[in-house]
C-alpha positions in Angstrom: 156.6 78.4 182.3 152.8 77.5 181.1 152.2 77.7 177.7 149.1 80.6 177.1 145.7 77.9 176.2 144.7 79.3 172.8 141.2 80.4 172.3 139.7 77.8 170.0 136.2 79.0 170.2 135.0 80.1 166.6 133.2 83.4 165.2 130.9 82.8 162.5 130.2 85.5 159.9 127.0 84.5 157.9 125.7 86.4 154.6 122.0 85.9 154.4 121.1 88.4 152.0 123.0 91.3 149.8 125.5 89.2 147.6 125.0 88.9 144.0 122.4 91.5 143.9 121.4 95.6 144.9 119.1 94.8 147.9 118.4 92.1 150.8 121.3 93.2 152.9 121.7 91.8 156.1 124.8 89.3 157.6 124.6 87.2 160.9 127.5 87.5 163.7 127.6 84.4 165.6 129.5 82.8 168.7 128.9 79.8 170.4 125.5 80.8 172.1 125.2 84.7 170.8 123.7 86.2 167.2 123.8 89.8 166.4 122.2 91.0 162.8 123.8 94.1 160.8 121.4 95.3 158.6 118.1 94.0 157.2 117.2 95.2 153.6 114.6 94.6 150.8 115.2 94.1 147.2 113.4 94.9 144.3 112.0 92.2 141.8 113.8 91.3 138.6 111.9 91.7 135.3 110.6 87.7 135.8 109.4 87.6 139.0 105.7 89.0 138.3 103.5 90.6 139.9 106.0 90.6 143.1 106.3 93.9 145.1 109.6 93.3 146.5 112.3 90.7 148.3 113.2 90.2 151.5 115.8 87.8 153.0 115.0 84.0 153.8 115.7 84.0 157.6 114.9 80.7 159.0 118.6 80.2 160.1 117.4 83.2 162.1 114.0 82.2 163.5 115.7 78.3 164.1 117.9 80.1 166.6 116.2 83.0 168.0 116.8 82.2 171.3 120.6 83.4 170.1 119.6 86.4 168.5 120.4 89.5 171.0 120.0 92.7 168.4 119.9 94.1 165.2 122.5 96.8 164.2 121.9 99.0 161.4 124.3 101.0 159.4 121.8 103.8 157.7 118.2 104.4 156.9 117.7 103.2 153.5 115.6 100.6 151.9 117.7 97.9 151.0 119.3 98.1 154.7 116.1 98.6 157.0 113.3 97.9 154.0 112.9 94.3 155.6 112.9 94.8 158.8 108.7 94.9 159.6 108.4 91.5 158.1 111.4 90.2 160.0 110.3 91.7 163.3 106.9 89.2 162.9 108.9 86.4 164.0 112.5 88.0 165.2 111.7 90.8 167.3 114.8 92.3 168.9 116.5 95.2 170.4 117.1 97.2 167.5 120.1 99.7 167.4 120.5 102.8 165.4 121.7 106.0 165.2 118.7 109.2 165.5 117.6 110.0 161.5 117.6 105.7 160.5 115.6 105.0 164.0 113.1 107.9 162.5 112.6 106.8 159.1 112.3 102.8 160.6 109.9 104.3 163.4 107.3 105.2 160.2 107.6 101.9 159.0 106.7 100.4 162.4 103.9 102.4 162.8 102.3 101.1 159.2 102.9 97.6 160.4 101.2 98.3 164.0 104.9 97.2 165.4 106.0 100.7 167.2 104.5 99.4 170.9 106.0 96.1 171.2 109.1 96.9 168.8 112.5 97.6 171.4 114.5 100.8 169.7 117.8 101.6 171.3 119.4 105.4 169.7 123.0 105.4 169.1 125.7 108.1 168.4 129.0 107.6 166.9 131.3 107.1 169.3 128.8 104.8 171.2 129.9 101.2 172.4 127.1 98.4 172.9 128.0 95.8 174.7 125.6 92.5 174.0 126.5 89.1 174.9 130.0 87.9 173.3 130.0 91.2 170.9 131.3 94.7 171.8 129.8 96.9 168.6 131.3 100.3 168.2 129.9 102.8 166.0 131.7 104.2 163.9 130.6 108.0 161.6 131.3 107.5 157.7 129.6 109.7 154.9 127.1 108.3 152.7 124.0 109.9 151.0 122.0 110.1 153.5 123.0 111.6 157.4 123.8 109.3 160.4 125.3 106.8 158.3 127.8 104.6 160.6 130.3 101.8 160.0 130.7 99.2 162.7 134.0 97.4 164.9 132.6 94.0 166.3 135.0 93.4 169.3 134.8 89.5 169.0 136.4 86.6 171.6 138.8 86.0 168.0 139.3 89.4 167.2 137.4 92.7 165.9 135.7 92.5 162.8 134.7 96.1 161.3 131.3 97.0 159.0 132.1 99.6 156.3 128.6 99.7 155.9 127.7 101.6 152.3 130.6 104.6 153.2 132.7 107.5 151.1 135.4 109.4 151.7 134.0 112.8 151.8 136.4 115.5 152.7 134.0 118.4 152.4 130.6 116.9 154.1 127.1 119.1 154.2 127.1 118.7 157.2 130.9 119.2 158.5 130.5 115.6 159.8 133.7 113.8 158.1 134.4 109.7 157.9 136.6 109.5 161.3 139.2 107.6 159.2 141.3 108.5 162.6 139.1 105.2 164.0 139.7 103.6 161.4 144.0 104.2 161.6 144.1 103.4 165.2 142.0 100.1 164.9 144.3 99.4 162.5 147.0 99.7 165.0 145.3 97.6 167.8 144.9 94.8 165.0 141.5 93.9 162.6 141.0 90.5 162.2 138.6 90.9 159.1 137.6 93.7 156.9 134.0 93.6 155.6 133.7 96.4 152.8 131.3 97.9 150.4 132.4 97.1 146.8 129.6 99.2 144.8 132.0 101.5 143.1 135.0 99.4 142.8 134.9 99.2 139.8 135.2 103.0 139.5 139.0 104.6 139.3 140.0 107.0 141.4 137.4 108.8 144.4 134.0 109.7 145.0 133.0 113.6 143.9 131.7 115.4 147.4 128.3 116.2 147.3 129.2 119.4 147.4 129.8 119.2 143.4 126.0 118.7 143.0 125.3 122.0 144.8 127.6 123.8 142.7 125.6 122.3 139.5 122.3 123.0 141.3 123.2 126.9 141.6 124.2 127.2 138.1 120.6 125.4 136.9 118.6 127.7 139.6 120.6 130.8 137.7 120.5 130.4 134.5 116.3 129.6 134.2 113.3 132.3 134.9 111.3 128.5 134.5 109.9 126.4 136.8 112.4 123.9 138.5 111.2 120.3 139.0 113.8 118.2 141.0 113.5 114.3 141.6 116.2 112.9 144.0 116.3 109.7 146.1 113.7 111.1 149.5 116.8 109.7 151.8 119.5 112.5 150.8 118.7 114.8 152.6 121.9 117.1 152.1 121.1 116.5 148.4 117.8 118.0 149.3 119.0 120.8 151.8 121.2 121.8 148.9 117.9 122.5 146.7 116.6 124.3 149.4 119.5 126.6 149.3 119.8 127.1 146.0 115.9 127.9 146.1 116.3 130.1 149.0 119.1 132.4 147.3 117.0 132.7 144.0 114.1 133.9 145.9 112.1 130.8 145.0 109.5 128.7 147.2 109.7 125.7 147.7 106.7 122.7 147.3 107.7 118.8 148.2 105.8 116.2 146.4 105.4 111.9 147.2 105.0 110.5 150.5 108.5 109.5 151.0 109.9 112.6 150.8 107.5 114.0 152.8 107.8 111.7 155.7 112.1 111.7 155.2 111.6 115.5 155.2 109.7 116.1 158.0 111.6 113.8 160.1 115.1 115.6 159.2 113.7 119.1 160.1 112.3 117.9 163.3 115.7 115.7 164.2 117.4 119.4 163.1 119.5 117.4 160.1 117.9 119.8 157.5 117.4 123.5 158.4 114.8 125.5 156.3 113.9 129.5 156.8 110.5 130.0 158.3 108.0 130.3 155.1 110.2 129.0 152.5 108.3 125.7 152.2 104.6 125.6 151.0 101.6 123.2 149.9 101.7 121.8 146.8 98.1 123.8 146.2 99.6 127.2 146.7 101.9 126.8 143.7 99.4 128.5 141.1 99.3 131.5 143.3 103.5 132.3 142.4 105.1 132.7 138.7 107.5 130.3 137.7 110.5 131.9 138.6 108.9 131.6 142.2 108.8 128.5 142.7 111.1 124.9 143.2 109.4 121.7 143.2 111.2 118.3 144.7 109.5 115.2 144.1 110.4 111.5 144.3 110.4 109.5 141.6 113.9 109.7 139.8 114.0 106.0 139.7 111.2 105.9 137.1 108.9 104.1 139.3 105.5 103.6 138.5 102.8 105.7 140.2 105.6 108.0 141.9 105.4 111.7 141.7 107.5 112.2 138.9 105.7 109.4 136.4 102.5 110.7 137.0 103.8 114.4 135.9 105.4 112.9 132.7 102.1 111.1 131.8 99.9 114.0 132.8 97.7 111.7 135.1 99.2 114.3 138.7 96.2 115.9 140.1 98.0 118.9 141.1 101.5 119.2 138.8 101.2 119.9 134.9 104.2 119.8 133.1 104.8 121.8 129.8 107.6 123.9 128.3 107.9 126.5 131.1 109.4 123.5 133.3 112.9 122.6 133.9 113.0 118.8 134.9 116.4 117.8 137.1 116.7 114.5 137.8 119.2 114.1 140.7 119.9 110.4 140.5 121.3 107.7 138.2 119.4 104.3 137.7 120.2 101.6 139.8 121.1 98.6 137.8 117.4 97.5 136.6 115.8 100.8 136.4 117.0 102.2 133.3 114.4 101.8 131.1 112.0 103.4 133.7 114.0 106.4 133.8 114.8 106.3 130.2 111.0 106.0 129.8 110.3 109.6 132.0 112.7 111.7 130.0 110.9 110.5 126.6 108.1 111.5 127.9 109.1 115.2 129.5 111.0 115.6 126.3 107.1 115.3 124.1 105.8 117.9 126.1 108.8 120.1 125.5 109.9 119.7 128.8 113.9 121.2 129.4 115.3 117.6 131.1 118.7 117.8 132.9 120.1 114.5 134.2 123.2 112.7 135.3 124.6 112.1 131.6 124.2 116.2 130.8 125.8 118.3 134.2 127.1 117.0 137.4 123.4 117.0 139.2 124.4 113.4 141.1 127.5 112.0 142.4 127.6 108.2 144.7 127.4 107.7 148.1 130.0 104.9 147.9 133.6 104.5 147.9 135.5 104.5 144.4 138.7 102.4 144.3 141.6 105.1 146.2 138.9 105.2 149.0 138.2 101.3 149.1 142.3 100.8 149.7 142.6 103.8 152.1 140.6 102.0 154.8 142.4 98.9 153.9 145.3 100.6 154.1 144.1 102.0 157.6 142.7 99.3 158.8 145.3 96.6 157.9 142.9 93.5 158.2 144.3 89.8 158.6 141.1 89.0 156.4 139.8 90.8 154.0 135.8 89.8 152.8 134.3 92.3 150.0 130.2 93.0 150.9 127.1 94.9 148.9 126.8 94.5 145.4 127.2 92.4 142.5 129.8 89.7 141.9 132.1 91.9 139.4 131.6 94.2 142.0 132.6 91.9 144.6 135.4 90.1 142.4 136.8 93.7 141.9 136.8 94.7 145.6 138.7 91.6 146.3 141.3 92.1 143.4 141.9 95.2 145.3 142.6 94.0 148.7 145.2 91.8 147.2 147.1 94.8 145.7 146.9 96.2 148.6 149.2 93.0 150.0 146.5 91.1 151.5 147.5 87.4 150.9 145.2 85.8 147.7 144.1 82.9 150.6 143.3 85.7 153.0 140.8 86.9 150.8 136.7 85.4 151.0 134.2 85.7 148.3 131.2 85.4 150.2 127.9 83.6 149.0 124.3 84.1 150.6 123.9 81.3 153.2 127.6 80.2 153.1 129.1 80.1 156.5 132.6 81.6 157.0 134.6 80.6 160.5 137.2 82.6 162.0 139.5 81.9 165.2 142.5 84.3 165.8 145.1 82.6 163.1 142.7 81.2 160.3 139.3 81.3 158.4 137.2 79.0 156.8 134.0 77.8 154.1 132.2 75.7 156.8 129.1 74.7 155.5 126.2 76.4 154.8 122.2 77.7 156.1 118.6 78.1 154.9 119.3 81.3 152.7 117.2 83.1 149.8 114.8 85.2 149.0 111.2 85.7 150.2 108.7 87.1 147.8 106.1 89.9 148.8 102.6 90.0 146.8 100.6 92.3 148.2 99.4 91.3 152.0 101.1 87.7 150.6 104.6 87.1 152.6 106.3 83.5 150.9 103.3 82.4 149.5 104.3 82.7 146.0 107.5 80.4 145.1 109.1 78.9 141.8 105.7 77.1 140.5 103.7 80.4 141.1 106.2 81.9 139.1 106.9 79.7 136.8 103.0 79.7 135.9 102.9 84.0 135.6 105.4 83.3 132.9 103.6 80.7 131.3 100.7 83.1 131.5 102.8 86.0 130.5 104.1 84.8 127.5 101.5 81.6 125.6 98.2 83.1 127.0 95.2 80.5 129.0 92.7 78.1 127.7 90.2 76.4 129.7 87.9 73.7 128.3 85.0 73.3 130.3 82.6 70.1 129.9 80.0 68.2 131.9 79.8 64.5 131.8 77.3 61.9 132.8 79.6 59.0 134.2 76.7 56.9 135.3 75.0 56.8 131.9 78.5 56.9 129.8 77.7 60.2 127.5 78.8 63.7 127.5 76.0 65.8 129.0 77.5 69.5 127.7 80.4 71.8 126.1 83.0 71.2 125.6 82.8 74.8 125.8 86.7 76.9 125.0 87.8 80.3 126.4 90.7 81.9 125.6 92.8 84.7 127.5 95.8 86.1 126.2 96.3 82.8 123.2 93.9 84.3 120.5 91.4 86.6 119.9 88.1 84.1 119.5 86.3 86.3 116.7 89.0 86.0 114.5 90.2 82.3 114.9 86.8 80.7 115.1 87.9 78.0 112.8 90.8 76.8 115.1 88.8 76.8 118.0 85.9 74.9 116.5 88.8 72.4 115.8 89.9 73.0 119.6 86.4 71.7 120.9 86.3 68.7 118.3 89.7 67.4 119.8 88.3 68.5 123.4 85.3 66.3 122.6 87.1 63.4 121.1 89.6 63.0 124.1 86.4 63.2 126.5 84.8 60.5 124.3 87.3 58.1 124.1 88.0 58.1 128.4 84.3 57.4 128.8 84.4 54.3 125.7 87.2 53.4 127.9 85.9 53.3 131.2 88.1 56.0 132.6 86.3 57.6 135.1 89.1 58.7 137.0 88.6 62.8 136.8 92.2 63.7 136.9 92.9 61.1 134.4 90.5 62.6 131.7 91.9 66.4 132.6 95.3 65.1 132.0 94.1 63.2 128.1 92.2 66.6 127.0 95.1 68.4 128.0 97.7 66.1 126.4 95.8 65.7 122.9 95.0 70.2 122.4 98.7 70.6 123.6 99.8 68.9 120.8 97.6 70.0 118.3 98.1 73.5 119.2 101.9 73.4 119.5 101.6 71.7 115.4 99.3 74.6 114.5 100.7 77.3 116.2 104.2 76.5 117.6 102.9 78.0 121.2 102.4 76.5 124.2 99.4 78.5 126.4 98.5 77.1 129.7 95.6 74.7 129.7 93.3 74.4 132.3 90.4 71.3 131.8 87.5 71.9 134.5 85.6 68.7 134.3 82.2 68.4 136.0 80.1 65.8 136.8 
């Protein structure tokens, strides 16, 4: 009898962005001549990258084979999942499929970036199976905090590799939707080849509070004031923010929504029928002053801290429309992400001088995670049974935790792949494998400026940032061999001129000197003379003043 030819063809799983960091998710399925995308996400900046709006995953692997590329899947609608995805559509415009509430918020997006016409949307359901190229993508309901959230199982030629996407076990949903761990069990039973998880929480003993828990705390807040109730959540949580709206509804209150975001996330969920308000029971923000406090609810963005949102502007009175004083009750329905807590830290200081009441994570039960805490992580492992096991979304101890986990749960230590951004992992049926690796990183965004700004741009803010500028400005006759004029010194952000006059008079001396002694020499070689000037202040400055500002020599002829 003929012995069965085994399928050596090879499935690539490729991280591109989302490892090591909160943000820039997105991962590359590839076989032979087919590429699907899960995810696409921005990142925020870290405290040195100045002046920088946000990150966004380096795809060139991407754009080198877009011929490949079939779709984008996406898991959920928020930032760091679908945040990248108009600057990616520029060069890899694809299908994209998503379930009804993400391809809603994403539609807003596309309209801002004059994408929606030429931009192919495909809406999904759980339950639905897509069949493109070598890939069969299932998608699969899970909770999160915000509706329509879905994990995926990639049928592959090698086997199926499932998505957790960001997930919970929530056994008491807003919206009676519950994770269909069923799914999970009998894929489990037909046989996973790898397991791709969320780690965020596992860290965290034990499981996920449902979000239940924060209406409970919301109803005992909305009792127990006759003030006016403030309430900054994340705009995507929208059973978070149906919650408010029933807790404002049975304490007779009205309710006003404040920021953009929220607005748009909002007004999308009403109209998609994933939020259901009473007729009336939302108003304008300018119809406020017309009710008492005990009349009114208030949800804004801004629990992040972020500059210019809702929220800051109310702490540092600068809101056109919202003044805060001691007849407010300020609940801030979120806890920092890993970055923003001196932001937030920064709001409640400032609600707390104006005598502000401030109720936040650390004083009642106003948040809980979307994300699965360690009993939940091992359930769908032990569900799911993978062959592999590869831990996704989050920092490394995050990551390093999640895998420490799988291997309690009896997944073999050399079954187990700490993924890197860029580094390729192959899979046939029996084994998998580091193979290599792909263009990977992250893009900067400055304003209208995609990539433009890289490690020297950087690396000059900080110089900037932290020594201060000085620019020495002269004119010189080469021909007739003199200095015609200056040289002249300004300084930004290295000394204030009035009060150092003496070392700057000593500045242009050495300035002049250096200038001198290149035209004495016969230098005439511009650069050469920028380079002496700014040689002979460094070191005088750095022996005076144990700094190092930037200096900057324009040299004129």
């Amino acid at each position: 009898m003929a012995k069965k030819k085994k399928n050596k063809s090879k499935l690539k799983i490729i991280p591109l962005g989302g490892l090591g960091e909160i943000g820039c998710n997105i991962t590359a399925l590839e076989h032979e001549d087919d590429i699907i995308i899960i995810d696409c996400g921005f990142g925020f900046p870290d405290d040195n990258m100045l002046g920088i709006d946000l990150v966004i995953p380096d795809i060139t692997y991407l754009e080198k084979n877009i011929e490949k590329v079939r779709g984008i899947f996406l898991t959920h609608g928020h930032e760091d999942h679908i945040g990248a995805l108009p600057y990616i559509l520029k060069t890899v415009n694809v299908p994209i499929f998503a379930t009804k509430l993400t391809l809603e918020i994403l539609y807003n997006k596309l309209v801002e970036f004059k994408l929606d016409k030429n931009t192919e949307t495909v809406n999904c359901v759980a339950g639905d199976i897509v069949d493109i190229g070598k890939f069969s993508v299932e998608f699969i309901r899970v909770n999160h905090s915000i509706a329509d959230s879905v994990a995926f199982s990639i049928t592959t030629p090698v086997g199926i590799v499932i998505f957790t996407g960001d997930f919970k076990i929530d056994l008491t949903p807003i919206d009676g939707e519950m994770i269909n761990l069923t799914r999970f069990g009998e894929l489990g039973n037909k046989g996973v080849l790898a397991l791709l998880s969320d780690s965020t929480n596992a860290e965290r003993p034990g499981y996920t509070p449902s979000e239940r828990t924060v209406g409970h705390s919301f109803d005992n807040i909305f009792h127990g004031t006759s003030k006016r109730v403030v309430i900054a959540s994340f705009s995507s949580n929208v059973h978070r923010v149906q919650q408010i709206i029933n807790a404002s509804e049975k304490y007779n209150r009205k309710v006003a929504i404040i920021g953009r975001s929220m607005v748009n996330i909002v007004t999308a969920a009403i109209k998609l029928g994933y939020m259901h308000v009473p007729q009336g029971l939302i108003i304008d923000i300018d119809e406020i002053k017309h009710y008492n406090n005990d009349q009114i609810t208030i949800i804004t963005t801004g629990s992040q801290g972020e500059p210019m949102s809702a929220l800051y502007r109310m702490a540092n009175s600068t809101h056109d429309k919202v003044h805060l004083g001691v007849d407010d009750l300020v609940v801030i329905s979120a806890t920092p992400i890993p970055g923003n807590e001196k932001f937030v830290s920064k709001i409640i200081n400032e609600l707390l001088k104006k005598e502000v009441e401030v109720v936040y994570d650390k004083l009642a039960d106003v948040h809980v995670s979307g994300h699965a805490c360690q009993e939940e992580i091992k359930t769908i492992i032990a569900l799911t049974k993978p062959k592999f096991f590869i831990p996704l979304h989050g920092e490394f101890r995050h990551i390093s935790k999640c895998a420490s986990l799988a291997e309690y749960m009896g997944i073999p230590h050399q079954n187990i792949l700490i993924p890197e951004v860029g580094k390729v992992m192959e899979f046939d049926s029996e084994q998998a494998r580091f193979n290599g690796n792909v263009p990977a990183g992250k893009i900067l965004v400055d304003g209208y400026g995609v990539g433009d700004v890289g490690n020297v741009v950087l690396r000059d803010r900080r110089h900037l940032a932290c020594d201060g500028l000085i620019v020495v400005v002269a004119t010189i006759d080469l021909a007739g061999g003199y200095l015609f004029s200056g040289p002249d010194i300004v300084s930004r952000g290295f000394v204030y001129v009035k009060e150092s006059e003496e070392l700057m008079e000593e500045l242009r001396n050495i300035a002049k000197d250096a200038i001198e002694y290149c035209i004495e020499e016969n230098i005439s070689d511009a650069n050469a003379i920028k380079t002496k000037v700014k040689d002979d202040l460094t070191k005088y400055i750095y022996s005076k003043t144990k700094r190092k500002p930037m200096i900057l020599p324009v040299i004129m002829e």
